[in-house]
C-alpha positions as CSV (number, residue, x, y, z in Angstrom):
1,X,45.7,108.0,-102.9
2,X,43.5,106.3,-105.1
3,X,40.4,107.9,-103.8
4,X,41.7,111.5,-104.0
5,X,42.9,110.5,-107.6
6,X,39.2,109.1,-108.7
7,X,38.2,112.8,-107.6
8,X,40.6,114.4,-110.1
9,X,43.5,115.2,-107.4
10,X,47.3,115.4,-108.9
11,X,50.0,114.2,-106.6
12,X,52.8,117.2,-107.2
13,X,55.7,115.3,-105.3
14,X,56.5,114.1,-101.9
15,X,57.7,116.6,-99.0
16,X,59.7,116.1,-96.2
17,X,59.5,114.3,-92.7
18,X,62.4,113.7,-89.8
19,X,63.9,110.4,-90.2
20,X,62.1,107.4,-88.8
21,X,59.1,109.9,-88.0
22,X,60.4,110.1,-84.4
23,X,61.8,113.6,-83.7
24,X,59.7,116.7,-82.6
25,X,61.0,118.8,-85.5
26,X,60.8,118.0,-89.7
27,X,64.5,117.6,-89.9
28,X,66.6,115.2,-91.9
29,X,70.4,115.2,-93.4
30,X,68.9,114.7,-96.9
31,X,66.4,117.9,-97.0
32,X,67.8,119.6,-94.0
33,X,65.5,122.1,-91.7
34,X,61.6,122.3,-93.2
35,X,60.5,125.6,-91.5
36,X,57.4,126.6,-90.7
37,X,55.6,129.2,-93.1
38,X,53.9,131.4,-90.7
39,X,57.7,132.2,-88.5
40,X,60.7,130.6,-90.3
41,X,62.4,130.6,-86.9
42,X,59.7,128.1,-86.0
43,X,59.4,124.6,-86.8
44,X,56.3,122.9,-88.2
45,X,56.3,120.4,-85.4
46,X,56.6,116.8,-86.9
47,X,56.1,114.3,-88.5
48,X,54.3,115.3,-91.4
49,X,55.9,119.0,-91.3
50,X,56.4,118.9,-94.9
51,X,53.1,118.4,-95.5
52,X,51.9,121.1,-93.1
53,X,54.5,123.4,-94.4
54,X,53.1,123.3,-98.0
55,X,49.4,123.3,-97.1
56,X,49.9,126.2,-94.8
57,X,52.3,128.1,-97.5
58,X,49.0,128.0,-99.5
59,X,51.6,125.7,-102.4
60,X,48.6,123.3,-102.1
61,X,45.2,122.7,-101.0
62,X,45.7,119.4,-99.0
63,X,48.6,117.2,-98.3
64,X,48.5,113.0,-97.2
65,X,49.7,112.5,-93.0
66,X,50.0,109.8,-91.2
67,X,49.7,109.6,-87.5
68,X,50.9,106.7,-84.8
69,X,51.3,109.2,-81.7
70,X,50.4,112.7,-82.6
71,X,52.2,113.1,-86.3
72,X,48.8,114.8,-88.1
73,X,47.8,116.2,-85.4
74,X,51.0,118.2,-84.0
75,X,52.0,120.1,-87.2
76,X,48.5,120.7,-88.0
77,X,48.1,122.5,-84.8
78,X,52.2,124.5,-85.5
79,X,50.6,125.4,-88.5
80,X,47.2,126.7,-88.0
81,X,45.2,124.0,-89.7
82,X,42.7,120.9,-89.5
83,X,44.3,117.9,-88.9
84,X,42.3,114.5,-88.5
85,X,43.8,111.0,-87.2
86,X,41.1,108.6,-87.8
87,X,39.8,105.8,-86.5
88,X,42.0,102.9,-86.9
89,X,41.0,101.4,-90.5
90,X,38.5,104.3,-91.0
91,X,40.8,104.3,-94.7
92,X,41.8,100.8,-95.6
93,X,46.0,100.6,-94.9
94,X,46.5,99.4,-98.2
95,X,50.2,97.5,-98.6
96,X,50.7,97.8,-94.9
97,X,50.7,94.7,-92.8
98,X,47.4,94.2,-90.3
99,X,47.5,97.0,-87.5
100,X,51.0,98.9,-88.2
101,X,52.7,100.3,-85.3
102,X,50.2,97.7,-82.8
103,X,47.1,99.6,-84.6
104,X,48.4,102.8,-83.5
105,X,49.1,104.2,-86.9
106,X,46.2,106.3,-89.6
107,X,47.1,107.9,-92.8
108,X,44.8,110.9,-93.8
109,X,45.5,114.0,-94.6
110,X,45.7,118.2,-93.5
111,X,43.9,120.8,-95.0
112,X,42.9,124.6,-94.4
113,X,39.3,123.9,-93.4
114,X,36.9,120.9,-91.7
115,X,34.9,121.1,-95.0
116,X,37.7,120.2,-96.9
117,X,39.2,117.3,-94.4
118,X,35.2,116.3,-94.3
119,X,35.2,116.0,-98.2
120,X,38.4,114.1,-98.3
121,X,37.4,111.7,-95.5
122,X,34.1,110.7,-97.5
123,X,36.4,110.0,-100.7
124,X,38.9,108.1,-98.9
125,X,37.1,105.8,-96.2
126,X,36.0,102.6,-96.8
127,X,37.7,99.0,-96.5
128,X,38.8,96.7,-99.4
129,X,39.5,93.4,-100.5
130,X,42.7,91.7,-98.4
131,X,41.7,94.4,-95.3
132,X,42.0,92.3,-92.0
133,X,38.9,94.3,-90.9
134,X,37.0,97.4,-91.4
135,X,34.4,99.5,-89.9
136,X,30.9,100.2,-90.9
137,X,30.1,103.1,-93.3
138,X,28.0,106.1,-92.1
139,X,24.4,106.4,-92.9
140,X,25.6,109.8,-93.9
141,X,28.5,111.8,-95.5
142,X,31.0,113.7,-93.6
143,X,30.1,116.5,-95.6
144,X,26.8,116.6,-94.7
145,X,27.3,116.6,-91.0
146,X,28.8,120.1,-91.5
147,X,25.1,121.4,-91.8
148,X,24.6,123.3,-88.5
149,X,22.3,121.2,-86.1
150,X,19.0,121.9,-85.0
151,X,20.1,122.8,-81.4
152,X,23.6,124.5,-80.6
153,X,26.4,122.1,-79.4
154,X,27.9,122.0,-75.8
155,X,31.6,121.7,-75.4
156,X,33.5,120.9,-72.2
157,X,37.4,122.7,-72.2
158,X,39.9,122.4,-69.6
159,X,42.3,125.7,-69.4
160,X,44.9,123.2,-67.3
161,X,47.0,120.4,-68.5
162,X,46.3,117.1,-66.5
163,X,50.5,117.5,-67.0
164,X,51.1,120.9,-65.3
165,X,52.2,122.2,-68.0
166,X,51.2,126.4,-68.1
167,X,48.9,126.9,-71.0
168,X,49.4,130.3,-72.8
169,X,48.2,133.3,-71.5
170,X,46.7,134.5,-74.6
171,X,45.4,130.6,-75.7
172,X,43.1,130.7,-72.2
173,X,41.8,134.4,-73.1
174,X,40.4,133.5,-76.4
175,X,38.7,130.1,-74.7
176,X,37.4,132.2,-71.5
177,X,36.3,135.6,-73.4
178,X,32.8,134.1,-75.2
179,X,29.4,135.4,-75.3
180,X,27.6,134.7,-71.7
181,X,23.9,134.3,-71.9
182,X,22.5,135.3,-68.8
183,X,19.2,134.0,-67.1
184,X,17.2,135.7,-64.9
185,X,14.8,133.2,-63.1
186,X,12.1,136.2,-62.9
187,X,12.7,137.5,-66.1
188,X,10.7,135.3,-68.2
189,X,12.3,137.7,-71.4
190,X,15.4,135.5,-71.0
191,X,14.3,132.6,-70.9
192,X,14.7,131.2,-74.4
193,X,18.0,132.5,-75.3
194,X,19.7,130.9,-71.7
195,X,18.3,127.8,-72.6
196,X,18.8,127.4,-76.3
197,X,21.1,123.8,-76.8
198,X,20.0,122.2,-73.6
199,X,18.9,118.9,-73.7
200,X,17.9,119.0,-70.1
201,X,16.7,121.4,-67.4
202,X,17.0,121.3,-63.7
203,X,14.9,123.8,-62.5
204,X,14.4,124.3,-58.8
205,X,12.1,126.5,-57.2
206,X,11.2,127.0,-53.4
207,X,7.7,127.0,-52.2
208,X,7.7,130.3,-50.5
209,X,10.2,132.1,-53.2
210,X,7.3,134.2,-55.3
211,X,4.2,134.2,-55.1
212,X,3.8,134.0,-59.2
213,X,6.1,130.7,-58.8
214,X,3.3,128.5,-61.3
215,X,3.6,131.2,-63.6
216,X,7.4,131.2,-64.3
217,X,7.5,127.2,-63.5
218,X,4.7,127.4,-66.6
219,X,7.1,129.5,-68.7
220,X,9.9,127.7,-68.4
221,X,8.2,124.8,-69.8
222,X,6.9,126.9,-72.8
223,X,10.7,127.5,-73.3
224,X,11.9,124.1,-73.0
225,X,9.1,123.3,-75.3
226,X,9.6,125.4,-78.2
227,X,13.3,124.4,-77.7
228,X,12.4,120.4,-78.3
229,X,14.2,120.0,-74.6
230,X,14.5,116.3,-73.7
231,X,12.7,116.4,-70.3
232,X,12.0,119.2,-67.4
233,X,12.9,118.0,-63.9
234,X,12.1,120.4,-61.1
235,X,12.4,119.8,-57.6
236,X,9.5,121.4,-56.0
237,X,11.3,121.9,-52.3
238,X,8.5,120.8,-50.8
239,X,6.4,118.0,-49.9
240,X,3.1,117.2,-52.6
241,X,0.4,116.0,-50.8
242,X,-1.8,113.7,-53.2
243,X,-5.4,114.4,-52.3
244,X,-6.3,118.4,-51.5
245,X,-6.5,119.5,-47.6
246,X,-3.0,120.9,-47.0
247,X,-3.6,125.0,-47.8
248,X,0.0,125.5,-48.6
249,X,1.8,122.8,-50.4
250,X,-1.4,121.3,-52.3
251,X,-2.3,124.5,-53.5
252,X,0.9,125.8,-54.7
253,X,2.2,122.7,-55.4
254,X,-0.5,121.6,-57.5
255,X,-0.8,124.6,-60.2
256,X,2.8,124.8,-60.8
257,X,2.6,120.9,-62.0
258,X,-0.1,121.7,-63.7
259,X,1.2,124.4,-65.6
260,X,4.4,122.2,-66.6
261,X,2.3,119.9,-67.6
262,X,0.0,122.4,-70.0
263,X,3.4,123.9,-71.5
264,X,4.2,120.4,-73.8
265,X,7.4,120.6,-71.9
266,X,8.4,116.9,-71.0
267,X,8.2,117.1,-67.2
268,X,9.5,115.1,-64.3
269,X,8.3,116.5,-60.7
270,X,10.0,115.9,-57.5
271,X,8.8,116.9,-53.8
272,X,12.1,116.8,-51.5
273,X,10.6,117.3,-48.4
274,X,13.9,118.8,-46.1
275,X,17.0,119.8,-46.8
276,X,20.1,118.2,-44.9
277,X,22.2,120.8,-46.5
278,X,19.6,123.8,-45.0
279,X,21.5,123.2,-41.5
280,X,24.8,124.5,-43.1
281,X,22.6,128.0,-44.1
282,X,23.2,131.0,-41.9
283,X,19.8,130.5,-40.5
284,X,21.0,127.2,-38.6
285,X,24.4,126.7,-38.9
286,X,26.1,129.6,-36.3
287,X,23.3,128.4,-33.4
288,X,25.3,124.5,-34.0
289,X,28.6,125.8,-34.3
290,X,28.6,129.1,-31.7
291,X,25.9,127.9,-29.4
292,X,26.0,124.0,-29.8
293,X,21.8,124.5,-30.1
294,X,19.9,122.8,-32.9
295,X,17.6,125.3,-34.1
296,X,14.2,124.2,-36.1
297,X,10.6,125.2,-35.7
298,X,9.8,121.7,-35.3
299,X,7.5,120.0,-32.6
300,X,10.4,118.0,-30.5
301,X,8.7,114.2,-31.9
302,X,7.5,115.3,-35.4
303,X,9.1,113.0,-38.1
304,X,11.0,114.0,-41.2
305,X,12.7,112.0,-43.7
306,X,16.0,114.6,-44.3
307,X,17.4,114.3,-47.7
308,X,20.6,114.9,-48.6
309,X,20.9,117.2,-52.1
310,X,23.2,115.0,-53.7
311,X,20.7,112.8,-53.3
312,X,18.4,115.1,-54.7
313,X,20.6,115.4,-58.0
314,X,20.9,111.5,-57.8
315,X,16.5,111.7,-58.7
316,X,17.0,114.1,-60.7
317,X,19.6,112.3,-62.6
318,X,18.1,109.1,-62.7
319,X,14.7,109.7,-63.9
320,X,16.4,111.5,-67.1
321,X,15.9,108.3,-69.7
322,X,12.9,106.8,-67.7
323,X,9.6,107.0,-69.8
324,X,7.4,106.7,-67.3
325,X,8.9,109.1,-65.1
326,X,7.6,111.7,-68.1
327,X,4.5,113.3,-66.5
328,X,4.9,111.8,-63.0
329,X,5.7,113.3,-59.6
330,X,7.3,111.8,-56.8
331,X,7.7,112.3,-52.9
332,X,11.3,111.6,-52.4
333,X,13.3,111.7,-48.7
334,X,16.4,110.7,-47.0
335,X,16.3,106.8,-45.9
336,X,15.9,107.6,-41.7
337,X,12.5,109.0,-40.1
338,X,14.3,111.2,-37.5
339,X,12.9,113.7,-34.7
340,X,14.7,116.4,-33.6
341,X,17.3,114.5,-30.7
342,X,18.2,112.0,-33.3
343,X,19.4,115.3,-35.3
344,X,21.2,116.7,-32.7
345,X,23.0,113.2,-32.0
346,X,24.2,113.0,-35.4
347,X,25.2,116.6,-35.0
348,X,27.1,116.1,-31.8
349,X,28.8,112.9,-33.0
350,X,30.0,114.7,-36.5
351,X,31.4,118.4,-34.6
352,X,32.7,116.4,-31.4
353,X,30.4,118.4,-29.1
354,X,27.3,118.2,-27.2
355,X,24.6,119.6,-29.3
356,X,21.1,120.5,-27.5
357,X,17.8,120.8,-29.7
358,X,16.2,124.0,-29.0
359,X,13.3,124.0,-31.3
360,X,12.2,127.7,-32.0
361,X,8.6,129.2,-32.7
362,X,7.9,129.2,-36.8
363,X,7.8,133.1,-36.0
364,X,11.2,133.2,-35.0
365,X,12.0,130.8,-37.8
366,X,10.5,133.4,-40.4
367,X,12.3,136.0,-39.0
368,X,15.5,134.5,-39.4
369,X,15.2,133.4,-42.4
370,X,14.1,137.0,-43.5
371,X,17.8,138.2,-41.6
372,X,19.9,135.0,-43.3
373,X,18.6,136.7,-46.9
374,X,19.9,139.7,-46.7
375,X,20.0,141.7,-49.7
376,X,19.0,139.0,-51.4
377,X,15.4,139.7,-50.4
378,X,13.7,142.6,-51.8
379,X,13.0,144.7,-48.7
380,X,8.6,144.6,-49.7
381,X,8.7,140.9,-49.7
382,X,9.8,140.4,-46.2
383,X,7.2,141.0,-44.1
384,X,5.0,138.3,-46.0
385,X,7.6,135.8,-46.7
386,X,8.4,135.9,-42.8
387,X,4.3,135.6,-41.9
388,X,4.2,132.7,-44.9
389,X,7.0,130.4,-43.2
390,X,5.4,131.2,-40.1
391,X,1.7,129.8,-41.1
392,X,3.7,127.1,-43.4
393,X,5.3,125.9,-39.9
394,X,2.2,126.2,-37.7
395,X,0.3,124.4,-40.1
396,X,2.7,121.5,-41.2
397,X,4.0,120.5,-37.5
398,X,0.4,118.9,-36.5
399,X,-1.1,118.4,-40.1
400,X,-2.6,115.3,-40.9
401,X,-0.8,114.5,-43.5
402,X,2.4,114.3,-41.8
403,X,4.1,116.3,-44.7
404,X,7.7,115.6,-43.8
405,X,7.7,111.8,-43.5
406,X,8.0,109.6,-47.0
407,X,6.6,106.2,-47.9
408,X,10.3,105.6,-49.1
409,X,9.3,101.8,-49.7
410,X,7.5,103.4,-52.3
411,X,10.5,105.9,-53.7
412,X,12.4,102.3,-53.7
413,X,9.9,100.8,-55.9
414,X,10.5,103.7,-58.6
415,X,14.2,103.6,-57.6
416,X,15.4,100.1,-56.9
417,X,18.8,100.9,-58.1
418,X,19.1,103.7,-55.0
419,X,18.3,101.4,-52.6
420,X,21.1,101.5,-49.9
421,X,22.6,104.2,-51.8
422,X,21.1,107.4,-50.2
423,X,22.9,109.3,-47.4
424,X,22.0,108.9,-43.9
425,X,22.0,112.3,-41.4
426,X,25.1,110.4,-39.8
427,X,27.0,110.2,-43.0
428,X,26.4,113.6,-43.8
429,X,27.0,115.7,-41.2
430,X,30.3,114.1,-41.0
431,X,32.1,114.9,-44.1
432,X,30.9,118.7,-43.5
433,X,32.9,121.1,-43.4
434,X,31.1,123.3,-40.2
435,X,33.4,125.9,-40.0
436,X,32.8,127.5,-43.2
437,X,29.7,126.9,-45.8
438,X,29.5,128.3,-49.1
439,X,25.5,127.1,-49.2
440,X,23.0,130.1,-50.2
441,X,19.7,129.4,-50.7
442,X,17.8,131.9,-53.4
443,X,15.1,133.5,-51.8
444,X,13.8,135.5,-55.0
């Protein structure tokens, strides 16, 4: 009270509270029911429903609470307004003994706006002489962190009680019925606004997607840029070959870094060479399940480190506070060098079947990837994407470069703390669910 007093506050009287501060309504044989101002068939909830009741009958402006197990916090929310416990010896506890109620107890107050609980809490916190303890002031007021930040804030909600109990219908409608900012990954326009309050972006985009990838990779970096994002990660799809030679990969690959890395966006670049999850797309997954055949346009002894993309998001993750991973790339793979049988073992072992491989041409690959898209292919685009996988396959089974196998000694090196930690084909072909996979690749 004394700070409230120093800023010119009266104290009008006390109100009322249920005896020992224990019962779920404000109700006592000396004042009888308190009810609550907004229904007076309602209660104000407890324990400080008297001083709820007065603040929210607009008889005052703000009211002292205390709180050991909900009692600010409760009445403020029967009564429609703010109500703060804070953290224990935030205020100093005055006459009380050390820690009242085993530290479980804060006084405070409730009031009809944050501003106002805000104000109060900068006039009342703070330890004194005689205090056990105390904690450290702010650098700034409580007041002052009411100014609207820089970037919007995120906020997690649940509309389910970890208790079962049924939330109101009307309660979840006003949660679920907010302003949806949709972004179109080819509609550079929306961009900005889809963006706005992140503090990181995953951005994925496949090799063979559109042909203006670099461009929209380029803008979404200008975006992140203008939006002080934290760092960029995008996971290329695709292996990026170091030196130039490879006509697909070094060529694509190499303009879209570059134009993340002209934007000002902080950028992080991986190439995840193959897919584990691309046998569960409806370009591979029916031949293993109907036909127990294997189905890649891979040369039967061609190497690939498979990567899970759990693992993926486990790079991705990661590299979020590493400074030197700002302005780097990285090859990243699965931790086995498998050819196709050692697929198709881990495949039989995980479905209980034989499973042959039966590598197809990259034209038949193209083609069904072209039929596994659907609709979400625009009908132009399919005759070149199907003739760009093709060439893509031809090319990469006897380049060089061997553009499916990974120096993970190296990734381990950047990454000691995943060491041992990635999935192995084994592993995950087993927790699969085969029968059923909700995994769509976009195909732009």
């Amino acid at each position: 009270m004394a700070g409230l007093r120093r800023a010119g506050l009266n104290n009008l009287g006390r109100t009322t509270c249920p005896e020992f501060g224990l019962a779920s309504i404000t109700e006592s044989r000396i004042a009888g029911i308190t009810r609550n101002p907004w229904d007076l068939t309602r209660t104000p909830g407890e324990s400080s429903g008297g001083s709820c009741a007065m603040v929210a009958a607009g008889a005052v402006p703000i009211a002292t609470a205390s709180d050991g197990g909900g009692s600010i916090r409760s009445p403020a929310a029967h009564c429609g307004l703010v109500g703060l416990k804070p953290t224990r010896n935030r205020l100093s506890p005055g006459l009380y003994p050390a820690d009242p109620v085993a530290g479980l107890a804060a006084s405070f107050v409730v009031t009809r706006s944050v501003r106002d609980s805000a104000l109060a809490l900068d006039l009342t916190q703070g330890w004194k002489p005689g205090d056990a303890y105390g904690l450290q002031q702010p650098e700034q007021t409580y007041v002052s962190a009411l100014t609207p930040p820089k970037k919007k804030l995120r906020v997690a909600y649940a509309t389910t009680a970890w208790t079962g109990v049924t939330a109101d219908k009307d309660a979840i409608e006003g949660v679920e019925n907010v302003e949806v900012r949709p972004m179109d990954l080819y509609d550079t326009a929306t961009y900005r606004d889809a963006l706005e309050g992140s503090d990181y972006i995953f951005y994925t985009h496949p090799l063979q997607a559109r042909a203006d990838r670099a461009v929209l990779v380029g803008q979404v970096g200008k975006a992140a840029a203008e939006l002080d994002v934290k760092r960029v990660v995008w996971n290329t799809s695709s292996w990026i070959p170091d030196k130039p030679g490879d006509p697909f990969t070094y060529g694509e690959n190499t303009k879209g870094i570059n134009a993340l890395w002209r934007s000002g966006a902080p950028g992080t670049v991986f190439g995840s060479v193959l897919f584990m999850d691309n046998l569960l797309t409806d370009w591979a997954r029916p031949f293993i399940v109907k036909e127990g055949r294997y189905v890649y346009p891979h040369n039967p002894n061609l190497q690939a480190n498979w990567i899970s993309l759990d693992d993926v998001a486990r790079f991705m993750l990661a590299s979020l506070e590493r400074p030197d991973m700002e302005g780097a790339w990285l090859n990243i793979g699965g931790p086995e060098r498998l050819v196709g049988k050692q697929v198709t073992q881990c495949l039989s072992e995980a479905l209980g079947k034989e499973i042959k491989y039966d590598p197809c041409t990259p034209e038949e690959f193209g083609r069904y990837l072209v039929e596994a898209a659907g609709d979400s292919m625009p009908a132009e685009a399919r005759e070149d994407f199907a003739k760009g996988i093709q060439a893509f396959y031809e090319y990469n089974n006897t380049a060089p470069t061997r553009p499916f196998e990974v120096d993970m000694d190296h990734v381990y090196e950047r990454f000691p703390e995943l060491d041992g930690k990635l999935e192995t084909m084994g592993e995950w072909t087993k927790k699969q669910d085969w029968g059923e996979s909700n995994y769509r690749p976009a195909f732009g």
